[in-house]
N, C-alpha and C positions, 0 to 999 in steps of 0.2 A: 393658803398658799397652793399654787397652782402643783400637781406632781409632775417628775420628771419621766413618769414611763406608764405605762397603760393599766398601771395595778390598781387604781382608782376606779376605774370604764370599767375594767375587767370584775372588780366587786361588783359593781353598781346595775351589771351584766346579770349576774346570779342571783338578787334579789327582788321582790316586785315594787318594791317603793320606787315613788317617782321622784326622778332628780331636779331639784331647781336651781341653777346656774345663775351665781352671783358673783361676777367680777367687777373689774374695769369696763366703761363704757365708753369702747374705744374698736376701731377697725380689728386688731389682733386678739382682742377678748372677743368677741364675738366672731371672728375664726375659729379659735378653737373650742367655743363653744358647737359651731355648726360641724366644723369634722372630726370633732374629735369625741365629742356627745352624744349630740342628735342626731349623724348616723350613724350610731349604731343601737340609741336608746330610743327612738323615734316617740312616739307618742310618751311616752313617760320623763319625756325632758321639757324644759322648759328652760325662757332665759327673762329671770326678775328684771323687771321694767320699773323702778317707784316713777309714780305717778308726777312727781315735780320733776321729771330729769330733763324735757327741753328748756325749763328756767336753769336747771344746773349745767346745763351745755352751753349755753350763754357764756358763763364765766371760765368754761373749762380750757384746756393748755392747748394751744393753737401748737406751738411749736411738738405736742409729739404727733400730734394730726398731722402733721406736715411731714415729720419721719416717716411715720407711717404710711400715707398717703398712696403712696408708689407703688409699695408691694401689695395694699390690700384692696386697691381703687376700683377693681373690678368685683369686689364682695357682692353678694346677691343671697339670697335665699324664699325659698317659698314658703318659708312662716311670718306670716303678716306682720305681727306684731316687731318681730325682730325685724322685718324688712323696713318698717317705718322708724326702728331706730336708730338705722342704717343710712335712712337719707335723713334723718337732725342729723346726724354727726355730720353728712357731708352735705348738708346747708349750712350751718353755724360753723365748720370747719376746725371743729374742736374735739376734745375729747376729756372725758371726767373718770376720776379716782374713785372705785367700790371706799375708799378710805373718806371720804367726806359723807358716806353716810352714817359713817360706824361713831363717827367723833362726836 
């Protein structure tokens, strides 16, 4: 579960292990992945990509991509990797649950 205030960042700040970022694959999870992470953990952050997630974007819920959509449509980032899962989400026009991989 995501925390509610910077006491997470602020550990993860103090030690040298690198953080890997596994949430929703969705416009707002990777927001706050990018600003709330990755600037300020920079090279020691990352955001877990499994390797089937354009098959699982396929099936994923249109309808919060669409909630979504508005506030987070102009997302951008210069880490490649995130940046290409950035544009599946907004070709397939969907968004998938960190919770179907865990099941």
């Amino acid at each position: 579960r995501y925390p509610q205030s910077a006491d997470l960042r602020r550990w993860l700040q103090t030690i040298p292990n690198r953080y890997v970022h596994f949430g929703d694959f969705d416009l707002a999870g990777i927001n706050i992945f990018v600003t709330e992470f990755n600037v300020h953990l920079r090279h020691r952050s990352s955001f877990l990509i499994p390797d089937d997630i354009e098959l699982r974007l396929q099936n994923g819920s249109a309808e919060r991509y669409q909630t979504q959509y508005q506030r987070f449509n102009t997302l951008h980032t210069g880490i490649s990797s995130v940046q290409r899962l950035i544009d599946m989400i907004n070709t397939f026009h969907r968004c998938y649950d960190q919770e179907g991989y865990i099941e």
